[in-house]
Each structure stands twice: as C-alpha cells, then as structure tokens.
C-alpha positions as CSV (number, residue, x, y, z in Angstrom):
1,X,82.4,37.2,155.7
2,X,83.7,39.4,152.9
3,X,85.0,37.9,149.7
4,X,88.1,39.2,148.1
5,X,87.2,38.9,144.0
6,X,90.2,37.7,141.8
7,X,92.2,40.5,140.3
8,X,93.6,39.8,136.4
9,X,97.3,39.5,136.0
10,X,98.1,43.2,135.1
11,X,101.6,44.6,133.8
12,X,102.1,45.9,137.5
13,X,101.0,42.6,138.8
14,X,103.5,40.6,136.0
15,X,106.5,43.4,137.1
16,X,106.0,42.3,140.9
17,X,106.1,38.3,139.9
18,X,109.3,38.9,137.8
19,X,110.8,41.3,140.7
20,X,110.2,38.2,142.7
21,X,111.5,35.8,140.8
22,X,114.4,37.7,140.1
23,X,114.7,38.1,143.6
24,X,114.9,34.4,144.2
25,X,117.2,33.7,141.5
26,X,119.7,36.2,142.8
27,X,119.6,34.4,146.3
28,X,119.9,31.5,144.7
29,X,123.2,32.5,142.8
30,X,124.4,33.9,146.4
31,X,123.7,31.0,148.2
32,X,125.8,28.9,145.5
33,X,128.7,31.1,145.2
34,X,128.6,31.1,148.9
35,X,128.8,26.9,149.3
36,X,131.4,27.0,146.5
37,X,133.3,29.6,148.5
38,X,133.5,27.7,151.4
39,X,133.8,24.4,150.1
40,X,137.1,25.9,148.9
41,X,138.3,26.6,152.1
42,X,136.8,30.3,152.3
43,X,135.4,31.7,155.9
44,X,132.2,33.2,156.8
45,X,134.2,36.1,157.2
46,X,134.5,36.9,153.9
47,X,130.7,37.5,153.3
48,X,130.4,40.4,155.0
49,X,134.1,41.6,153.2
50,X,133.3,44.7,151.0
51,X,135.3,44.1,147.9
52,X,133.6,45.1,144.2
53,X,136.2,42.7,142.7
54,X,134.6,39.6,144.4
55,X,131.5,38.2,143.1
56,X,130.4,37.0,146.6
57,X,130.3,40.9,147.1
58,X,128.9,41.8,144.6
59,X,125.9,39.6,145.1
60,X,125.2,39.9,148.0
61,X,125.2,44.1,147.3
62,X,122.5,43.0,144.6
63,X,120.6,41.0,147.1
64,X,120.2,43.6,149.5
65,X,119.6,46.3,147.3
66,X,116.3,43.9,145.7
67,X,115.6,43.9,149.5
68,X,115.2,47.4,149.7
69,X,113.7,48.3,146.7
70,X,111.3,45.1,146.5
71,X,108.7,47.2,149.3
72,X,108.8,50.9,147.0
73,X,107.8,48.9,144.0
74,X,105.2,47.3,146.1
75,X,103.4,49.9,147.5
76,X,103.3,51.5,143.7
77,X,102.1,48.4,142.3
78,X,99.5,47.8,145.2
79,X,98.6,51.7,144.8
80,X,97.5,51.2,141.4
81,X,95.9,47.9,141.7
82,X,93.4,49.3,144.2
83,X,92.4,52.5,142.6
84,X,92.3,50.6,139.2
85,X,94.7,52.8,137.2
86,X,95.9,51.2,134.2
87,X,96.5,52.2,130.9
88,X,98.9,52.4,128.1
89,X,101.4,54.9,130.2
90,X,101.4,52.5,133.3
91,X,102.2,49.5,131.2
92,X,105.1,51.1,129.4
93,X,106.5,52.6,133.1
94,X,106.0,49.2,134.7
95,X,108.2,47.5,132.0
96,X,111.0,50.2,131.8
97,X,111.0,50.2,135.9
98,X,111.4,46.2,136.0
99,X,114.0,45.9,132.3
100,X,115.9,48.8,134.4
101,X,115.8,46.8,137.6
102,X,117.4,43.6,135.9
103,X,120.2,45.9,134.2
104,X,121.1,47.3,137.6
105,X,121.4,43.9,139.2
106,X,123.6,42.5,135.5
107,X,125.4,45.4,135.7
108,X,126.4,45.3,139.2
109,X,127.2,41.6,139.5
110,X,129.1,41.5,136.3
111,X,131.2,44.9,138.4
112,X,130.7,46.9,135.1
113,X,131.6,50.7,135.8
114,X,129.1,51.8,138.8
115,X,128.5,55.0,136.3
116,X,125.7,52.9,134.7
117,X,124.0,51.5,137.8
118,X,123.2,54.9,138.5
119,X,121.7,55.7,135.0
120,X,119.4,52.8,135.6
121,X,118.8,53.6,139.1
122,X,117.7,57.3,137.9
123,X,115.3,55.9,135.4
124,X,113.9,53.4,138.0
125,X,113.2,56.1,140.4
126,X,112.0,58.9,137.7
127,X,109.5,55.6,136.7
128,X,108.2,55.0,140.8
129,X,107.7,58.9,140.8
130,X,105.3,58.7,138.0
131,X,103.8,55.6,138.7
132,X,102.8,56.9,142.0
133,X,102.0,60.2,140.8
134,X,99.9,58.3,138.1
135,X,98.2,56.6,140.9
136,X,96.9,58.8,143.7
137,X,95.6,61.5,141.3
C-alpha cells in the first residue's frame, strides 16, 4: 500500500486554509443575515432578489463568487505543491492573490463602487496566470 508523506504548511497551502476559512465565515454571515431576515417577517423570495442595496444580496453574490473561484485557486495551489515550486516569487503571489481575494469580498459586501472589485479581481487573475505559469514550466 502506498503511503502519502506529510507535506509542510507552505504559503500556497496557508492561502488555501485562509480561502477556506473565509469561505466559511462568509456562509456563516449569510446564513445569519438570512434567519434575521426572516425572523423579521422577510420571504424566501427575497434570497434569490438581485438588489446591490441589500446586504442579503450582496452576500450571497460573495458566496457564490468564493464558490467559483475556490476550484482555480485550487488547482494552482495543488499544481505547485506537486511539482515542488516554491520560492520567494510564489510566496509574494500567493499573499497578494489571497489579501486581494478578501478586499473583493469587503468591498462587495460593504456595496462600495463595483470599480474596485474589478481592480482586485484583475490583480487576482494577473496573480493565478503567474502562479500557474510559475508552475508547469
């Protein structure tokens, strides 16, 4: 039977378990903002309402959108962890991919101007380009 070896906790590795985490913490903030709403007297209805002025919206937006980024950073992150690249240049991506991940998701439930989720979406993307790039040559 083949044994899997430990890997160390690496700054892709630490940028997946804060993803997570964040992940979780956002669901957790929907799910409350949720009971609140209907302990108020709100529908189900309403959380499938588009409206950028309502929080429920808005987080649930920021939910689905860790949903669907969540599997891009993990193929990067599982990429590098299996052909070992690490390095000064990783680390720095890694963190500037996951500090620009938690500004998109402030940004967009606090319904600051959208102008800036798309800054820190361009920076997350330009830092999963190089990351892979980084990792298959």
């Amino acid at each position: 039977m083949m044994q899997i070896e430990p890997t160390n906790m690496t700054f892709p590795l630490w940028g997946l378990t804060i993803f997570i985490l964040w992940t979780i913490a956002v669901v957790i903030m929907l799910l409350t903002v949720r009971i609140r709403h209907l302990s108020a007297g709100g529908s189900v209805k309403d959380f499938g309402t588009q409206n950028d002025d309502s929080l429920l919206w808005r987080l649930f937006r920021v939910q689905s959108n860790l949903i669907e980024n969540l599997p891009l950073y993990l193929g990067v992150v599982f990429l590098l962890t299996v052909r070992g690249v690490s390095g000064t240049a990783v680390d720095l991506l890694i963190v500037v991919y996951i500090l620009f991940r938690l500004v998109h998701s402030a940004v967009h439930i606090a319904g600051l101007d959208p102008k800036f989720r798309l800054f820190s979406l361009v920076i997350q993307l330009s830092c999963l380009v190089a990351l892979t790039i980084m990792a298959v040559l």
